[in-house]
C-alpha positions in Angstrom: -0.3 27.4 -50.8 0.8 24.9 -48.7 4.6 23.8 -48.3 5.0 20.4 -50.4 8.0 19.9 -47.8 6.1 20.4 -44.6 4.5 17.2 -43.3 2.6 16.1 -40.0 1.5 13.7 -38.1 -0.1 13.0 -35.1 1.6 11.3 -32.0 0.7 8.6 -29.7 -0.7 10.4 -26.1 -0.5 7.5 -23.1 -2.7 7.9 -20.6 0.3 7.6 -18.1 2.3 10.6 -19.8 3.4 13.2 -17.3 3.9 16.1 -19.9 1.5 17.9 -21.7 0.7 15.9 -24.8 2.3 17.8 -28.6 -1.1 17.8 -30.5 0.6 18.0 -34.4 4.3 16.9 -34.7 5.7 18.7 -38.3 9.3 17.6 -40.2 10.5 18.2 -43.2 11.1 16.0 -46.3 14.3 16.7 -48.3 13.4 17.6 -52.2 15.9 15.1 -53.2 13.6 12.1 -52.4 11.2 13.2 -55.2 14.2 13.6 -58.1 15.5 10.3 -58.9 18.5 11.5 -61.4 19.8 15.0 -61.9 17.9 16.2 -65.6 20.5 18.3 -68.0 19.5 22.1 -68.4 18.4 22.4 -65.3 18.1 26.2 -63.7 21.5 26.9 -61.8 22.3 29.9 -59.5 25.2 31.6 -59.8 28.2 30.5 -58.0 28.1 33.2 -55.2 24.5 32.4 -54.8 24.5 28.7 -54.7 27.8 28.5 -51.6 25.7 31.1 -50.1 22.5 29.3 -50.0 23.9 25.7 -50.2 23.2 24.2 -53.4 23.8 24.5 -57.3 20.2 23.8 -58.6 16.8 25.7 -56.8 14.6 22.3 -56.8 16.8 21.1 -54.4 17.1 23.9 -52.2 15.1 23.8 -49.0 15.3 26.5 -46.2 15.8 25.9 -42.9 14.1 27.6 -40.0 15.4 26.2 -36.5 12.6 26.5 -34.3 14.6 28.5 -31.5 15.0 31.4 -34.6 11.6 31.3 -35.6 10.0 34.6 -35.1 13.4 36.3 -34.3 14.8 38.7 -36.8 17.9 37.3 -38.8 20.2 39.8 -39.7 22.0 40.3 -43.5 25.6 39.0 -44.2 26.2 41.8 -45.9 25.7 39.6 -49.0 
């Protein structure tokens, strides 16, 4: 399944450009475009969990994966 936060587009390539040209450009959308108002009852995580990932409510969480750590092993907390 694809990500529903993932997008892409495709850049502009000049003729003139002295680099090679990026064929697909990808960025992420933040979930909290899509929820206008915060719904009651909502799903929560656990107060440990939610400092430790960011966020109080999972449709608002969205991971982030910093291109120089992508591939690279990330190591436990100890959480």
């Amino acid at each position: 399944m694809k990500d529903p936060q993932l997008r892409a587009y495709v850049p502009f390539v000049g003729p003139f450009d002295p680099c090679p040209p990026v064929e697909i450009r990808t960025y992420l959308v933040p979930p909290q475009l899509f929820i206008p108002f915060q719904p009651m009852g909502w799903p929560q995580y656990s107060p440990a969990e939610a400092l430790r990932i960011g966020t109080l409510w999972p449709a608002l969480y969205s991971p982030y994966t910093p291109e120089r750590s992508k591939g690279r092993k990330v190591e436990s907390d100890g959480a």
